[in-house]
C-alpha positions as CSV (number, residue, x, y, z in Angstrom):
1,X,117.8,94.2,110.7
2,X,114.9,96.3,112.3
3,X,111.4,95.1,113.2
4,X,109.4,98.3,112.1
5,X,106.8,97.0,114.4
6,X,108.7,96.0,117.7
7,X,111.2,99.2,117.0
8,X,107.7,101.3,117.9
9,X,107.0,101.7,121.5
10,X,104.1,104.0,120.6
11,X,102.2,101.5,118.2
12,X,102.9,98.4,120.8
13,X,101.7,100.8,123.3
14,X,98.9,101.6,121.7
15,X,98.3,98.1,121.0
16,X,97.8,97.2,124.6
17,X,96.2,100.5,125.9
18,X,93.1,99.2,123.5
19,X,90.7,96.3,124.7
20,X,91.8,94.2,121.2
21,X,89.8,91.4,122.9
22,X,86.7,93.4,122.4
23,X,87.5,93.7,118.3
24,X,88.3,90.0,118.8
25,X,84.7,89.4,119.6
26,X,83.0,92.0,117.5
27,X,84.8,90.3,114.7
28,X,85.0,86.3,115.3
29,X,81.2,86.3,116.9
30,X,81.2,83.2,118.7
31,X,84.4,81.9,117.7
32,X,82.5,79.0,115.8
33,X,85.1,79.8,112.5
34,X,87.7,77.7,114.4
35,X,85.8,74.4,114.5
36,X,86.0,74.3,111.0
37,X,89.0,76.4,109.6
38,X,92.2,75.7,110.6
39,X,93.7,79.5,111.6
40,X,90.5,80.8,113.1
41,X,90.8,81.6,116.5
42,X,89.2,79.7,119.5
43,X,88.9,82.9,121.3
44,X,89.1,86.2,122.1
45,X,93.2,85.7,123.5
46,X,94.3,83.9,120.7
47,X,92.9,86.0,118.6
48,X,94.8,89.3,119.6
49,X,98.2,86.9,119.7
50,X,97.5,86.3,116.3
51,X,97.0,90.3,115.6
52,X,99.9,90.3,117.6
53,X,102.1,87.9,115.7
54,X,101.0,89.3,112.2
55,X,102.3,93.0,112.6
56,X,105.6,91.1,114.1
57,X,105.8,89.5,110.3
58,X,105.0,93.0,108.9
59,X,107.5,94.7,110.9
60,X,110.6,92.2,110.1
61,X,109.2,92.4,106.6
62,X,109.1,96.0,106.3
63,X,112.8,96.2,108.1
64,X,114.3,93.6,106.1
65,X,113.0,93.7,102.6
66,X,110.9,96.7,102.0
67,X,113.0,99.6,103.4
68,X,115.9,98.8,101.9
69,X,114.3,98.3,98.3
70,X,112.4,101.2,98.8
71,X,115.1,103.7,97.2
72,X,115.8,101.6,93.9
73,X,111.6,101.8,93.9
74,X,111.5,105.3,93.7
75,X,114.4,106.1,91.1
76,X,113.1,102.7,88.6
77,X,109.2,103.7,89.0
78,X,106.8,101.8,86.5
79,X,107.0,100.9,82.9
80,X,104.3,101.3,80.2
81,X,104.4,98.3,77.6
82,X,103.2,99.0,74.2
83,X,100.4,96.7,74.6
84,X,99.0,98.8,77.6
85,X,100.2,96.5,80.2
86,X,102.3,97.9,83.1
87,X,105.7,96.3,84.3
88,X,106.3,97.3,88.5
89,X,109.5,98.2,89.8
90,X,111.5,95.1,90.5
91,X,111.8,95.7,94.3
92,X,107.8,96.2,94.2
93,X,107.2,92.7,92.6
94,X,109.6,91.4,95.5
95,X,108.2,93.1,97.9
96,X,104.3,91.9,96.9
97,X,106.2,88.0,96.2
98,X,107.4,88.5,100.0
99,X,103.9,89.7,101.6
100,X,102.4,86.9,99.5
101,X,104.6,84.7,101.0
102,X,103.6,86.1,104.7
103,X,100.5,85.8,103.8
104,X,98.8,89.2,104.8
105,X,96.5,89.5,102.2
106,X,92.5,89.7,102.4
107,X,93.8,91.4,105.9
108,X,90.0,91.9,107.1
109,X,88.2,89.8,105.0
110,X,86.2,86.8,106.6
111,X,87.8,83.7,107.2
112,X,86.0,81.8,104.8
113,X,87.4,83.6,101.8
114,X,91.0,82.7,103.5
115,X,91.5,85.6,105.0
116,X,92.8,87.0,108.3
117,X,89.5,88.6,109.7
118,X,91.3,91.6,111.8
119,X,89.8,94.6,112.8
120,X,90.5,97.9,111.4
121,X,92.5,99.0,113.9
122,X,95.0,96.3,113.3
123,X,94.9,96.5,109.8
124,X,96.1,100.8,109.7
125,X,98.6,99.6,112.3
126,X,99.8,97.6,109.3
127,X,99.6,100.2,107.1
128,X,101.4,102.3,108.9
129,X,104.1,100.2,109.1
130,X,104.8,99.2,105.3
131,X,103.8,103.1,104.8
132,X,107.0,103.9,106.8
133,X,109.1,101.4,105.1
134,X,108.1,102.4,101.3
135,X,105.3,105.0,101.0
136,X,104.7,103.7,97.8
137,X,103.5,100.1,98.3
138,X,101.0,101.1,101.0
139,X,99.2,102.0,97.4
140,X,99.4,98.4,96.9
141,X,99.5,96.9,99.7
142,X,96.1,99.4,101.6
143,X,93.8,99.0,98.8
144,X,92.6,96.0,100.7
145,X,89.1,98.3,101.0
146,X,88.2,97.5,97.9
147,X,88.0,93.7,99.0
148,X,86.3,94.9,102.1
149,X,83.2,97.0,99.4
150,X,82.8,93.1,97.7
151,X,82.6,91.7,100.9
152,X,79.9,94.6,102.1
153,X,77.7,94.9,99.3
154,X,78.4,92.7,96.2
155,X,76.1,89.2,95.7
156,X,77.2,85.7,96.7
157,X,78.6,85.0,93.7
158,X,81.1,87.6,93.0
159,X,81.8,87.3,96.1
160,X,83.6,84.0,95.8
161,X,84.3,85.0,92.4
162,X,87.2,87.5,94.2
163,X,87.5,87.3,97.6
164,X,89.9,84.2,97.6
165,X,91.7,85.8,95.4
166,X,92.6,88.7,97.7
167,X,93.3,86.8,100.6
168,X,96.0,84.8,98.8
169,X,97.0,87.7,97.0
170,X,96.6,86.3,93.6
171,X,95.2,90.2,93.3
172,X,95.7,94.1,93.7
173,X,92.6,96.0,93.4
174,X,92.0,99.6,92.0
175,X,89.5,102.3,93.0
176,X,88.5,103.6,89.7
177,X,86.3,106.8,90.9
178,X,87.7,109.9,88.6
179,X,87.6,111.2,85.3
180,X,88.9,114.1,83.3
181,X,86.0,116.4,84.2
182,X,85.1,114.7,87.5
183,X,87.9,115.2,90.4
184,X,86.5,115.7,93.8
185,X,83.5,116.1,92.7
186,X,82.1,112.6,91.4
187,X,78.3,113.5,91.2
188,X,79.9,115.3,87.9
189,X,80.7,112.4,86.5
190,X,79.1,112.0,83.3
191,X,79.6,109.4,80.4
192,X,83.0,109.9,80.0
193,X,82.8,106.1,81.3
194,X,79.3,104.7,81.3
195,X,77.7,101.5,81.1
196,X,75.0,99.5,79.1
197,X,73.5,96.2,78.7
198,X,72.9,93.7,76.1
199,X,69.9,91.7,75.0
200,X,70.8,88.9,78.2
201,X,71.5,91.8,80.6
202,X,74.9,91.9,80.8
203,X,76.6,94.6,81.6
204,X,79.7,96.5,79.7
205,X,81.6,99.4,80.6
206,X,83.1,102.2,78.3
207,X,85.1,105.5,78.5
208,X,88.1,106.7,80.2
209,X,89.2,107.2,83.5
210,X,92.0,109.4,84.8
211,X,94.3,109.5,88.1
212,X,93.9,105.8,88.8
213,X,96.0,104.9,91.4
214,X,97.1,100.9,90.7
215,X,94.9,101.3,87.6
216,X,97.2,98.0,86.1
217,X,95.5,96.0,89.1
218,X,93.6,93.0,88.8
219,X,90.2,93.7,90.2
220,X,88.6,97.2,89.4
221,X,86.0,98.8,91.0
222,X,84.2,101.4,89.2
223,X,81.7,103.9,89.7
224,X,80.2,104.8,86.3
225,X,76.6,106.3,85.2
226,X,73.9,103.5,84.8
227,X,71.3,106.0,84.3
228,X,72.4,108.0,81.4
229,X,69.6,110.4,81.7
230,X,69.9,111.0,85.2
231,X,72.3,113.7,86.1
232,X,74.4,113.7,89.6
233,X,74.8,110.9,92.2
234,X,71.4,109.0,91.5
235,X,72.6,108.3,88.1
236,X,75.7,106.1,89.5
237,X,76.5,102.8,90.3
238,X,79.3,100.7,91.3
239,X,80.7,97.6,88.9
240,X,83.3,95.3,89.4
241,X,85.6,93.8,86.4
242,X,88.9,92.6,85.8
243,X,91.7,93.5,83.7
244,X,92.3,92.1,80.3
245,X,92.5,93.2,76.5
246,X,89.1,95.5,77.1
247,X,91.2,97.3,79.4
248,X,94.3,99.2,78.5
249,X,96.5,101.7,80.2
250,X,96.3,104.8,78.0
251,X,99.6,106.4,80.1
252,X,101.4,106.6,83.3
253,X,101.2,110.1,85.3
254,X,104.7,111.4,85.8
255,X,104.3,112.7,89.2
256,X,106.0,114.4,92.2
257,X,106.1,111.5,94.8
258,X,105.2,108.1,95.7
259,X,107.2,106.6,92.5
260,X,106.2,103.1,93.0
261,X,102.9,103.1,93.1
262,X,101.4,103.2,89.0
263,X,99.0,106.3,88.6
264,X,96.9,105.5,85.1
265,X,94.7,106.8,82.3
266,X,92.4,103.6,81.3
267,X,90.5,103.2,78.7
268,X,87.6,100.7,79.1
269,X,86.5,99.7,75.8
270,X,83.5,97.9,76.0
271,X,84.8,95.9,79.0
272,X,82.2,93.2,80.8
273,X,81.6,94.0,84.2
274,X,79.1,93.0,87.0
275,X,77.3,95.3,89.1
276,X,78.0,95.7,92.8
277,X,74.5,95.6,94.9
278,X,72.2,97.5,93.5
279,X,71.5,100.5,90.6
280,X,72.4,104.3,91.6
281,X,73.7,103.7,95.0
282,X,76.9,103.3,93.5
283,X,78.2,106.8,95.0
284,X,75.6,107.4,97.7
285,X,76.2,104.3,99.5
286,X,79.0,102.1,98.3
287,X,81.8,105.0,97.1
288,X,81.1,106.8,100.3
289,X,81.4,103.5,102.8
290,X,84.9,102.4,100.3
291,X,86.1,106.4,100.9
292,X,85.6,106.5,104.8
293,X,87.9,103.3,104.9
294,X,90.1,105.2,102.2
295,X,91.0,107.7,103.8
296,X,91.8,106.0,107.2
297,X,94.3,104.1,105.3
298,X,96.1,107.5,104.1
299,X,96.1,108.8,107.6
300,X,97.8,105.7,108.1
301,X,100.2,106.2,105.3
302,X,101.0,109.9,106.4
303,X,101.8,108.4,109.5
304,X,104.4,105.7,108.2
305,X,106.0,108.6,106.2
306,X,106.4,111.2,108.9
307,X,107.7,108.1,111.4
308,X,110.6,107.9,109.0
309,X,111.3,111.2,108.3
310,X,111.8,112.0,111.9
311,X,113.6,109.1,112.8
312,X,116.3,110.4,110.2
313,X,116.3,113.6,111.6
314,X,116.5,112.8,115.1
315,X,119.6,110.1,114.2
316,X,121.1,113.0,111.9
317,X,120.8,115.4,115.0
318,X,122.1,113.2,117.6
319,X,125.2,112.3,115.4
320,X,125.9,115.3,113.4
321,X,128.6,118.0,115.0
322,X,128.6,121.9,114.5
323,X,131.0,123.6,117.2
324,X,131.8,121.3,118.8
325,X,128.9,119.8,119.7
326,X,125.6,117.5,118.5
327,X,123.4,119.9,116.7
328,X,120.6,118.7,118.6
329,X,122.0,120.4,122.0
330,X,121.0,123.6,120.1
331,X,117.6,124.5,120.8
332,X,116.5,125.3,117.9
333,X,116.9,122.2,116.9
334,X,115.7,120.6,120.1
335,X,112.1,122.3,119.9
336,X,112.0,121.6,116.3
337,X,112.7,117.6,116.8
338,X,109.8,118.0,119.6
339,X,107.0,119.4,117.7
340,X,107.9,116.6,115.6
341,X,107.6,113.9,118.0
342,X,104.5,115.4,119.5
343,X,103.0,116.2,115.9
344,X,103.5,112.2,115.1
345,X,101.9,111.1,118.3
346,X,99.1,113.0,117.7
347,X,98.0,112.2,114.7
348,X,98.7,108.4,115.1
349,X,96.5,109.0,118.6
350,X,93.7,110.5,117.0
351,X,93.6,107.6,114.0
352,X,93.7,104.7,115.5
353,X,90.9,106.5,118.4
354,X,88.9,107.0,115.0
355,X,89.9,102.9,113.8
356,X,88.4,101.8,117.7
357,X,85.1,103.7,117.0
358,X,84.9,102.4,113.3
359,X,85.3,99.0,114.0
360,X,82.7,99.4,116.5
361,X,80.1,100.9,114.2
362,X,81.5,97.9,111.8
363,X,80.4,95.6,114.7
364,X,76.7,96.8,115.4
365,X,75.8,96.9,111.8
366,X,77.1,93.6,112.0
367,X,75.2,92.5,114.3
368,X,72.0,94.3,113.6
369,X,72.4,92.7,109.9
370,X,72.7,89.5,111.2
371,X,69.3,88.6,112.7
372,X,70.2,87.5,116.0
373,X,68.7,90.2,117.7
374,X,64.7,89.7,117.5
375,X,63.6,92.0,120.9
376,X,62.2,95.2,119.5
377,X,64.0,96.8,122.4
378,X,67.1,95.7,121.5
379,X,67.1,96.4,117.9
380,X,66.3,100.1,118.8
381,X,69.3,100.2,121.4
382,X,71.3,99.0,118.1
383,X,69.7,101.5,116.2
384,X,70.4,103.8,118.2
385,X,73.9,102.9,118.9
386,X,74.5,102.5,115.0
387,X,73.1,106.0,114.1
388,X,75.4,107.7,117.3
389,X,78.9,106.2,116.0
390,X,77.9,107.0,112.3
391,X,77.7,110.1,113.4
392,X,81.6,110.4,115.6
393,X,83.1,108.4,112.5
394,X,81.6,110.9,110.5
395,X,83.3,113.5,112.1
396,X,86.8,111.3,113.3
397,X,87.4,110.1,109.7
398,X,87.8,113.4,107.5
399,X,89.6,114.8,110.7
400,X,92.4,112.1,111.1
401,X,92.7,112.1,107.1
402,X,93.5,115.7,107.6
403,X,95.5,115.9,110.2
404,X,97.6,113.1,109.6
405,X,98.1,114.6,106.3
406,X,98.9,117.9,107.0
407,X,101.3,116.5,110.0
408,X,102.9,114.1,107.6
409,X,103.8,117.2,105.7
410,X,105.1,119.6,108.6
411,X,107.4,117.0,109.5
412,X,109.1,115.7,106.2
413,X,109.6,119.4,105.6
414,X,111.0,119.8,108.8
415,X,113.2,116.9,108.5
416,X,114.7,118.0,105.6
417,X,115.4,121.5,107.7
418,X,117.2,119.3,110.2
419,X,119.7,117.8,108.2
420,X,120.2,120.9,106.5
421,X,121.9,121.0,103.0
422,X,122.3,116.9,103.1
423,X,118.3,116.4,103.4
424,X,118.1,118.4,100.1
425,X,120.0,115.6,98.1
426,X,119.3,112.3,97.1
427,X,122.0,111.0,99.7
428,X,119.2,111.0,102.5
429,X,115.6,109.5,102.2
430,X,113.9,112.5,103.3
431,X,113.9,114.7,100.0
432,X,111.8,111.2,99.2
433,X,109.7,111.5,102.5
434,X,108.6,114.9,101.3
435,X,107.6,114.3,98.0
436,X,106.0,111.1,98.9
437,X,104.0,113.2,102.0
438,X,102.7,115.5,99.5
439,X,100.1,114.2,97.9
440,X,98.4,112.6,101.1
441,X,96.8,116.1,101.1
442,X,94.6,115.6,98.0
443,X,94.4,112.2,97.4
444,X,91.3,110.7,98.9
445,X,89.8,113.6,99.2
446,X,91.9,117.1,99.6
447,X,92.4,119.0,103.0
448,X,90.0,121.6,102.6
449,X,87.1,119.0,101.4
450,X,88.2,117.2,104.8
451,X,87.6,120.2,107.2
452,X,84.4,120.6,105.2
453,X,83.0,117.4,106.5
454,X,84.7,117.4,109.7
455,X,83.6,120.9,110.5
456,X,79.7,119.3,109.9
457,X,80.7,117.7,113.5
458,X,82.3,120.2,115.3
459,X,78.9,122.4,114.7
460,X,76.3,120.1,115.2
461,X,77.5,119.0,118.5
462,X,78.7,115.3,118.0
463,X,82.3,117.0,118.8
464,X,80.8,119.1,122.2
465,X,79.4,114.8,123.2
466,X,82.5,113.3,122.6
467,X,84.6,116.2,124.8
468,X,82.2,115.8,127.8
469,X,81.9,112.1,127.6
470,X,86.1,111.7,127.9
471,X,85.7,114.4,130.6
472,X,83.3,112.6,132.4
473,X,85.6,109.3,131.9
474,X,88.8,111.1,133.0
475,X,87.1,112.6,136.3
476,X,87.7,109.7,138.5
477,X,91.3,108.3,136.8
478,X,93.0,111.9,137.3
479,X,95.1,112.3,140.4
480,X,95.8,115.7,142.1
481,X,98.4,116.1,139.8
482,X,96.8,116.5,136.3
483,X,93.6,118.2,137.8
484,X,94.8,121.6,136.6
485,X,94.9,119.8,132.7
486,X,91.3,118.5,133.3
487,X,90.4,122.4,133.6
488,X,92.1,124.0,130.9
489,X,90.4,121.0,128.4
490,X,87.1,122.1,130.0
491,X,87.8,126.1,129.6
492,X,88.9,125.1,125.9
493,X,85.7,123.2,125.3
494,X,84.1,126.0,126.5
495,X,85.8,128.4,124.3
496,X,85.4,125.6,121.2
497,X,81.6,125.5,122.0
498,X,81.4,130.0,122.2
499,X,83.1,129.8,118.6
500,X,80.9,127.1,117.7
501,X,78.0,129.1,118.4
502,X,78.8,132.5,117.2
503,X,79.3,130.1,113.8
504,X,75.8,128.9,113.7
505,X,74.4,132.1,114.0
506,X,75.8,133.4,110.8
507,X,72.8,132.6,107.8
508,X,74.0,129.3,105.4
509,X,76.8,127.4,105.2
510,X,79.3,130.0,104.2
511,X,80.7,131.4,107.5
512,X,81.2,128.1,108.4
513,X,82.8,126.7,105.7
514,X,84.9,130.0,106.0
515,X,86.5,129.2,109.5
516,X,86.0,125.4,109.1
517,X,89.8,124.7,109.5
518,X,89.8,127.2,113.0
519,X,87.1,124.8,114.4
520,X,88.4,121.8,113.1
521,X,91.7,122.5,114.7
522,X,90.9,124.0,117.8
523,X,88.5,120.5,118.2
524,X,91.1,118.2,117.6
525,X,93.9,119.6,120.1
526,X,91.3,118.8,122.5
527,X,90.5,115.7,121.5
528,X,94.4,114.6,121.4
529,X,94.6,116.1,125.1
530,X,92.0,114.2,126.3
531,X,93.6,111.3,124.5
532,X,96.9,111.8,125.7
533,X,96.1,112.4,129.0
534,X,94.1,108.7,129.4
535,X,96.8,107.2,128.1
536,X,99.0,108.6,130.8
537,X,97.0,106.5,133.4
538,X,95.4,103.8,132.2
539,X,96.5,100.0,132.6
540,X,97.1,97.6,130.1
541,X,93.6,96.2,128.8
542,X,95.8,92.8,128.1
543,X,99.2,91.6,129.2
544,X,102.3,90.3,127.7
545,X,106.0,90.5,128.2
546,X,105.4,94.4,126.9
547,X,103.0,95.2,129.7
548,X,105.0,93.0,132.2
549,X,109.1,92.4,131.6
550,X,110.9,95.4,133.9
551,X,113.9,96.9,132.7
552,X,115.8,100.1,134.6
553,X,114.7,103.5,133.8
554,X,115.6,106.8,135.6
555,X,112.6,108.5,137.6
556,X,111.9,111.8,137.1
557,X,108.9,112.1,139.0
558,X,106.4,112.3,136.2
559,X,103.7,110.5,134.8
560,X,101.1,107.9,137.2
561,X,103.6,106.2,138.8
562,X,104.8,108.1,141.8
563,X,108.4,106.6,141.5
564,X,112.0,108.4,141.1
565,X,114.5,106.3,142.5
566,X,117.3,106.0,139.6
567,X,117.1,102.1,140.2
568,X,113.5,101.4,139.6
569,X,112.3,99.8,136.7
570,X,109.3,99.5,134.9
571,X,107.5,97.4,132.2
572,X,107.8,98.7,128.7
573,X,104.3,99.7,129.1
574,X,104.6,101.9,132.0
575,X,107.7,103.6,130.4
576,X,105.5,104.6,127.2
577,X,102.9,105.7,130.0
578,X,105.1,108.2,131.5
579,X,106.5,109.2,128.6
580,X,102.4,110.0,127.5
581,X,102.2,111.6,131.2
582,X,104.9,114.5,129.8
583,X,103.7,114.6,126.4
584,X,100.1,115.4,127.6
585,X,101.4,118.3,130.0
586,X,103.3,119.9,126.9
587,X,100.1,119.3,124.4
588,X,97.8,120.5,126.8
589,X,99.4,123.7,128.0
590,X,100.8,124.5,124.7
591,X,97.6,124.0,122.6
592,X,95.7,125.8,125.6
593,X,96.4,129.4,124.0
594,X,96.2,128.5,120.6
595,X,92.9,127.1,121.1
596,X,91.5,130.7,122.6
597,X,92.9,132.1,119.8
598,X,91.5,130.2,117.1
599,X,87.9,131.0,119.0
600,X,88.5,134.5,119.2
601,X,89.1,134.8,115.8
602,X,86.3,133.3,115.2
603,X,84.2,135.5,116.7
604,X,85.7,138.4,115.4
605,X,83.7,137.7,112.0
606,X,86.2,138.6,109.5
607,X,85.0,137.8,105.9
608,X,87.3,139.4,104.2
609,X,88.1,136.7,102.4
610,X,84.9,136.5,100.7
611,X,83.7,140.0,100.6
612,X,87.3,141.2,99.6
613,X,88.7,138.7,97.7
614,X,89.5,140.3,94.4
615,X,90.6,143.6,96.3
616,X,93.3,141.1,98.1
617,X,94.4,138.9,95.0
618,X,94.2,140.8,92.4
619,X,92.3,140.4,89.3
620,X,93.1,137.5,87.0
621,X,96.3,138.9,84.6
């Protein structure tokens, strides 16, 4: 069968192109966990074989088991009981029995709760993986946050009260944010579900709470109002309890997609619960840190779905005849099985960029929380550090969740386009790739609330740093070659930063709310570029037989290494390098217009859509 993770040049590439041996350290310290638990690493080499060795489990899991369940999952669905309980699809409970077995749970959790202590950036490679294999479980499966939230911010106690429990996957979790009157917007929640305390203190929870993705899970977080006579966010805080007779699941959403995974109505009634940290930062702080890793993890999952869906339709292509010939000698076809290829690339590029500078934010709060650091000096160079990638992540998150999403969508449709008739029935998996795509979109935070946040980067000038600090980074690794790519990334920041500031001289918010997704877009197509074009030349930050074993490949003259003798041959890693050295050239030049466009309409003020709008739409029949 097929290893979903060794089948993927791009993530082993990606994989190697990254300096793993930095997370290593940011997350093991001094390495001191292997004196006195038996699968901690002794340093920063054996650590990244392990990473490496994990998503090799994943990816024979996802091949052999998962995959091929993964149909039967989405026709069975879940079962309500009469007593409230929830019965999984059969080929779910294997396929949780199976990742039990590998044991991959409590994936970044510390060692001494028995977990695996990755960084993030492994642990969205992993998603992506079991996302592409059943979109479904990822629901199960990347709800490993919620461990992560304990971990962050609960007490001692409850901390050893669950953490084990995730790392042997005795438990799913559930994130149980929204309520009938309280979507997007959680600072509306109100005491739909509240809490109160007893003579002792103790703590109970009560109300309903809808659109609970997992909701039959073990261990549920939920934000509910503490402060019943404080309105909005102040008034919330975050409480941890575990399923049981106080907890029933009122129904099962019938929904469009992602079959497997249980979406519930609970009703707490009266349930005991313990509070996570402390009272009314439940939203502010701890919702908002549990989000940001959230939505990651469905950039993750778009990813895994849109891998799939264009590896059907590039196999459909290559093997299905019209006229004689493979449809995918028509060019139509050809351009459209590009875009796809690109369009995946470049959203896995920008998430796990966004996963490299989270887990370094992760690793100076880290170490700034840990008390090591006593020089006044040095605490304000963490500071400082700290507040800087707070505020790239801040900006990288909502964008990857966005585009990711959006991609994931583009291509399952256009899957389904490929194969033409067939990809409209059941016979194929991609009428199942599209409805699963969907709701990556809203979930986690919609599109639109994504580009509103996002946008908050492009226009404060976090996104105008991060350009000129690649471009600064690039200057001395680009040959002769790809200096005419370094200027048209310039002349786009340029035209970004024009748009940017004909934006901030409109009065408020509105303007740029209005042509948030213009900025948003235009700012990640140069991103990606930059992206791309690194990866085009730079070596291996650590070597195995990926980055080393040679096999033949025919030159064609492209990419960093100057070679096109039909008899050469390169290491796997070089391959994927000049493969990123053609990809780069068709992002670049092909975004290059698009991106002056999006400016210019920028500038051109229109507001129609606000000063016009019922004039355009119509008044409500």
């Amino acid at each position: 069968m097929v290893n979903f993770y060794t089948d993927n040049d791009d993530i082993r590439f990606l994989s190697r192109y990254y300096k793993l041996t930095e997370l290593a350290e940011i997350m093991e310290g001094d390495f001191s966990d292997s004196r006195k638990i038996e699968w901690a690493p002794e340093n920063a080499r054996e650590a990244v074989d392990n990473y490496d060795r994990i998503l090799d489990t994943i990816g024979q899991l996802a091949g052999d088991y998962i995959e091929p369940r993964s149909e039967a999952v989405d026709l069975e669905g879940n079962t309500l009981n009469e007593d409230g309980s929830v019965t999984r699809a059969q080929g779910t409970q294997d396929n949780l029995r199976n990742l039990a077995e590998a044991q991959v749970g409590g994936f970044t959790l510390p060692h001494r709760f028995g977990g695996l202590n990755c960084p993030n950036l492994v642990y969205i490679a992993s998603i992506e993986i079991v996302s592409r294999a059943d979109a479904s479980l990822m629901n199960l499966y990347g709800l490993q946050g919620i461990a992560e939230t304990i971990n962050a911010f609960a007490s001692e106690e409850i901390k050893q009260e669950y953490l084990p429990g995730f790392s042997d996957s005795r438990y799913t979790g559930a994130m149980v944010l929204t309520e009938p009157d309280a979507g997007s917007d959680l600072q509306a929640i109100k005491t739909a579900a509240h809490v109160y305390q007893d003579d002792q203190g103790n703590w109970f929870l009560h109300g309903v709470k809808r659109f609970i993705t997992n909701g039959c899970g073990e261990v549920l977080l939920v934000l509910a109002r503490s402060e019943l006579e404080r309105s909005g966010g102040l008034g919330l805080s975050l409480f941890v309890c575990e399923s049981g007779p106080t907890v029933q699941v009122r129904r099962l959403e019938n929904k469009l997609g992602i079959h497997g995974s249980p979406t519930c109505e609970l009703f707490f009634n009266n349930t005991p619960c313990q509070l996570i940290g402390e009272r009314q930062r439940g939203l502010v702080t701890y919702v908002m840190s549990l989000m940001n890793g959230a939505r990651v993890g469905i950039a993750a999952q778009a990813l895994g779905i849109a891998e799939a869906a264009f590896r059907v339709a590039r196999d459909y292509a290559a093997s299905r005849e019209q006229f004689g010939v493979a449809i995918e000698s028509f060019p139509a076809v050809r351009d459209m099985l590009v875009e796809m290829k690109l369009d995946v690339e470049a959203a896995r590029t920008l998430t796990y960029e966004t996963c490299w500078h989270v887990d370094h934010e992760n690793g100076v709060l880290r170490k700034a929380a840990s008390g090591e650091v006593t020089d006044k000096a040095e605490k304000k160079k963490l500071r400082m550090a700290a507040k800087k990638l707070k505020r790239l992540n801040a900006m990288l998150t909502p964008m990857s969740k966005y585009y990711a999403s959006e991609m994931s969508n583009r291509v399952a449709y256009d899957a389904i386009q490929v194969l033409g008739g067939s990809g409209y029935m059941k016979d194929y998996p991609v009428e199942r790739y599209a409805r699963d795509a969907r709701i990556t979109t809203i979930y986690e935070g919609t599109s639109q609330l994504q580009i509103i946040a996002a946008v908050r980067g492009v226009c404060n000038g976090t996104a105008e740093k991060f350009l000129l600090g690649m471009e600064q980074s690039l200057q001395d690794l680009c040959p002769d070659e790809t200096k005419d790519l370094m200027e048209i990334l310039q002349q786009g920041r340029e035209q970004l930063i024009e748009a940017v500031n004909f934006t901030k001289e409109q009065p408020g918010t509105e303007y740029m709310d209005l042509q948030g997704r213009k900025l948003v877009d235009a700012a990640i197509m140069l991103i990606v570029g930059h992206l791309f074009l690194r990866q085009s030349l730079v070596a291996p930050a650590w070597e195995d037989e990926f980055t080393t074993e040679s096999a033949p490949v025919g030159g064609n003259g492209n990419g960093s290494d100057n070679q096109s003798e039909q008899s050469e041959t390169l290491d796997a890693y070089r391959t994927v390098r000049r493969h990123k050295a053609v990809v780069a050239r068709r992002y670049i030049t092909g975004n290059a217009n698009r991106i002056k466009m999006l400016s210019a309409d920028i500038t051109r003020h229109d507001r129609s859509s606000m000063t016009e709008y019922e004039e355009i739409v119509g008044q409500l029949p």
